[in-house]
C-alpha positions in Angstrom: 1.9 1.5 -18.1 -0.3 -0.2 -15.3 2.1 1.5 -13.1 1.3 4.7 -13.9 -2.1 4.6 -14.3 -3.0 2.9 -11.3 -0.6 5.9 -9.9 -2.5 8.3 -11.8 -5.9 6.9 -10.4 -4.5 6.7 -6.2 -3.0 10.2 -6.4 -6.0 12.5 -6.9 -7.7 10.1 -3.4 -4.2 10.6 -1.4 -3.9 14.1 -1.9 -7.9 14.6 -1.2 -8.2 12.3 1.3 -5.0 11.9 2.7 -3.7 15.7 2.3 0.3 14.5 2.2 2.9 16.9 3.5 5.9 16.3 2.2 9.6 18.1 2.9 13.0 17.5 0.8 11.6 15.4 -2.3 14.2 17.1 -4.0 16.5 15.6 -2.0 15.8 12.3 -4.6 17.9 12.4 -7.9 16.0 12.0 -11.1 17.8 9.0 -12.6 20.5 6.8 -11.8 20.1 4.1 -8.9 19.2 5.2 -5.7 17.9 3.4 -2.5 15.3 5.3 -0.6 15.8 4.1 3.3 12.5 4.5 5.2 11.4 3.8 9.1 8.3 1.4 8.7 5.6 1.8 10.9 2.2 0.3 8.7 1.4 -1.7 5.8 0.5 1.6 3.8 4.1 3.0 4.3 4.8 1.1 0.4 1.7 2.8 -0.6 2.0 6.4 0.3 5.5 6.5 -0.4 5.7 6.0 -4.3 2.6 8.0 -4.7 4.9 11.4 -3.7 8.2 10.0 -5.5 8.3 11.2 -9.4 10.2 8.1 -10.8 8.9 4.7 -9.9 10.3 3.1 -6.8 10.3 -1.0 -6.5 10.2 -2.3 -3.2 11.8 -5.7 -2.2 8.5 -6.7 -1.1 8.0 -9.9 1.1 7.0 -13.2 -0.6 4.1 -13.6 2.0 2.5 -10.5 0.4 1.9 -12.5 -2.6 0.5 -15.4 -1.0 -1.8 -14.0 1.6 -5.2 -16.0 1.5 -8.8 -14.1 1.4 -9.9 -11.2 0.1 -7.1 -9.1 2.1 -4.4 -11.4 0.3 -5.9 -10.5 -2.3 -6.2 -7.2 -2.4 -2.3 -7.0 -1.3 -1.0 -9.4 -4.1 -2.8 -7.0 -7.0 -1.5 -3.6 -5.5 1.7 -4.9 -5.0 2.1 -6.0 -8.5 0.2 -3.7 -9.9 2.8 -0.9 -8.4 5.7 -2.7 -9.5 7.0 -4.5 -6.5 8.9 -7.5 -6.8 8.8 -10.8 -4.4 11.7 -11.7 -2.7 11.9 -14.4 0.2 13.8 -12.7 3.1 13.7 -15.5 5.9 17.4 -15.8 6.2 21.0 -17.5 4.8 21.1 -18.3 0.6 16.9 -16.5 0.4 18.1 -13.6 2.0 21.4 -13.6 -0.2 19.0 -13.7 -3.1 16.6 -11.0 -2.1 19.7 -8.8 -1.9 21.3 -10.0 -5.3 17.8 -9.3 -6.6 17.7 -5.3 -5.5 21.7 -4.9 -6.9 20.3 -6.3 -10.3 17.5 -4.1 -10.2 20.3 -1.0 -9.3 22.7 -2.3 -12.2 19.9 -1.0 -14.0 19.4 2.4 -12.8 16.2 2.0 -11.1 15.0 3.5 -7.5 14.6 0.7 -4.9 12.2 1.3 -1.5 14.2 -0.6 1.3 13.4 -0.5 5.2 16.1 -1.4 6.9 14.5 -2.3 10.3 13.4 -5.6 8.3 9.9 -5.3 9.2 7.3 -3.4 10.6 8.2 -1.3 14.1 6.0 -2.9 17.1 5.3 -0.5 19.1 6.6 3.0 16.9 9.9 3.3 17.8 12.9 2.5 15.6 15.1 -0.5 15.6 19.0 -1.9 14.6 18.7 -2.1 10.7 19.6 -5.4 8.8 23.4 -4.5 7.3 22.1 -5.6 3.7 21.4 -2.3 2.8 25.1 -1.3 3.1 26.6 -4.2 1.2 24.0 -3.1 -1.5 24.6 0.7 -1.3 28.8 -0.1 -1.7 28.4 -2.7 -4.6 26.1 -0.4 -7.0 27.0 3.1 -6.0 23.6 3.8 -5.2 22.3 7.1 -3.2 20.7 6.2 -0.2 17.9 8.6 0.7 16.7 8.6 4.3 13.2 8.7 4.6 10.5 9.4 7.7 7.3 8.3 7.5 4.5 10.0 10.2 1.3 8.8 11.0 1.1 5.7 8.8 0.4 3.8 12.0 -2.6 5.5 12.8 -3.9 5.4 9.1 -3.6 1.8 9.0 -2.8 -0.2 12.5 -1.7 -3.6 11.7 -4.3 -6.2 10.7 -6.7 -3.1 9.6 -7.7 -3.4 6.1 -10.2 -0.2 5.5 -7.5 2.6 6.2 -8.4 5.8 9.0 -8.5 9.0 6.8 -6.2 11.6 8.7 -3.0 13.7 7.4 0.2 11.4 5.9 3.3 13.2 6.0 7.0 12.1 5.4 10.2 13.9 4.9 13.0 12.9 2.7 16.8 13.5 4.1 19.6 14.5 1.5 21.5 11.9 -0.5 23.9 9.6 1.0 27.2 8.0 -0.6 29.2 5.1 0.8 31.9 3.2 -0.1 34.3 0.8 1.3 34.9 -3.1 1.8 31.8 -4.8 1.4 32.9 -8.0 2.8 33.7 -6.2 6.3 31.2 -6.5 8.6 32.6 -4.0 10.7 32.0 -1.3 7.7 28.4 -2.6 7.0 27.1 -1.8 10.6 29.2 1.3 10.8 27.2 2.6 7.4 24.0 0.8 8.8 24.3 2.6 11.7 24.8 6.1 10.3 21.8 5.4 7.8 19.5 4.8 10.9 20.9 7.8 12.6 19.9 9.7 10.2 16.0 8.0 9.5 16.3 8.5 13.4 17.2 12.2 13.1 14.5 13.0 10.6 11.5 11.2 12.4 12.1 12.1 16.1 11.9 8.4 17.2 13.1 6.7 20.1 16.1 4.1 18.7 16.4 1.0 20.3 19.5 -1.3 19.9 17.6 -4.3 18.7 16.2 -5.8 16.2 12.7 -5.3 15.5 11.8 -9.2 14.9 13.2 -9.6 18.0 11.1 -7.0 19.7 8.0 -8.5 18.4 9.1 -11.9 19.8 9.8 -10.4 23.1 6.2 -8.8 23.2 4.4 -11.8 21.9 6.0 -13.7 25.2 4.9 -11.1 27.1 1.6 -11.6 25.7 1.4 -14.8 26.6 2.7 -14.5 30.0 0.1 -11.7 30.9 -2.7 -14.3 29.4 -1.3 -17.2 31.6 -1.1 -15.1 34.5 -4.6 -13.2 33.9 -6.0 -16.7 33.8 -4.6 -17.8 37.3 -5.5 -15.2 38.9 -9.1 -15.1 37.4 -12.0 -16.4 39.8 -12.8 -19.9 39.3 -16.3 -20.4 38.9 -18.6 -23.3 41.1 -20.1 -25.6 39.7 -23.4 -26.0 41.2 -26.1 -29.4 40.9 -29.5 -29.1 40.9 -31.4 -31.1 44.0 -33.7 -33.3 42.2 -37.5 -32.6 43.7 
């Protein structure tokens, strides 16, 4: 009930303020478990998403969405409960194991999961190797997987931006996908991993890169740092001058 009503109260100020264009919704079945696959670009992406989608879609949120301190943590820990999305650690080995076992539990039981398979947010807009996990879970529960590309969340909401820019959402929904196959094989999971970000890829236009995107954001935060060290070198070094007593 607090699902829908807080849906019922965001829609009218997403379609008014937000004007969302959205292609191939009918591309998502009406019951049944599915897995909708989306690029992630911004915070709001699990926002504007379920707002469009008929039934009600649970994301696999991260823990550290639910623990966030201040008035942004907040914020974040109500909406996300208040929307139905469940905490899940994803940080690696048994927690990441659980986080999956957690979404085929949830599909056991017909509902409509929100997964991005990049792992995290893109850091710089382009799209990166998705985490196989979505392919062990789409074989084990017999789920759809619907591909899903998002546009312009970035600009809406940059990362660390709380108070959203009001300009046009728009995301398009791919038809339905089916695998099946050895789940234990790790060859099969990247293969279907693979063809689920070709598609994502094919549907948002952007530029794939064979990495992952946590290791992208590592990469860039050394780069960072280097430019910082290096700015800092080269910067003038101010003299320190005495005053002459009289």
């Amino acid at each position: 009930m607090v699902y829908q009503a807080l849906k019922s109260f965001l829609i009218p100020i997403l379609t008014l303020l937000f004007r969302p264009k959205v292609t191939g919704l009918r591309n998502v079945p009406q019951s049944g478990p599915v897995i909708i696959a989306s690029n992630h670009l911004s915070f709001s992406d699990s926002i504007f998403m379920p707002l469009v989608v008929p039934r009600k879609v649970t994301f696999l949120a991260k823990s550290e969405y639910f623990t966030s301190p201040g008035i942004k943590g907040f914020i974040k820990k109500i909406t996300f409960l208040a929307l139905g999305q469940v905490p899940v650690d994803r940080s690696g080995g048994r927690r990441s194991e659980a986080a999956l076992l957690t979404g085929l539990e949830l599909l056991a039981d017909g509902a409509c999961i929100g997964i991005y398979p990049e792992g995290t947010r893109s850091p710089d807009g382009r799209l990166y190797k998705g985490r196989t996990g979505i392919a062990r879970m789409a074989i084990e529960s017999g789920a759809a997987i619907v591909p899903v590309a998002m546009f312009n969340t970035a600009e809406i909401q940059p990362t660390g931006q709380v108070v959203p820019n009001v300009r046009r959402v728009e995301m398009v929904f791919g038809e339905a996908m089916y695998f099946d196959g050895d789940s234990s094989d790790l060859k099969v999971l990247r293969q279907i991993t693979d063809e689920i970000m070709n598609k994502i890829q094919e549907l948002s236009g952007q530029e794939y890169v064979e990495m992952y995107a946590s290791e992208a954001k590592l990469l860039l935060l050394k780069e960072k740092r280097e430019a910082m060290k290096e700015a800092k070198k080269s910067a003038p070094v101010k003299k320190r001058t005495t005053k002459k007593k009289p």
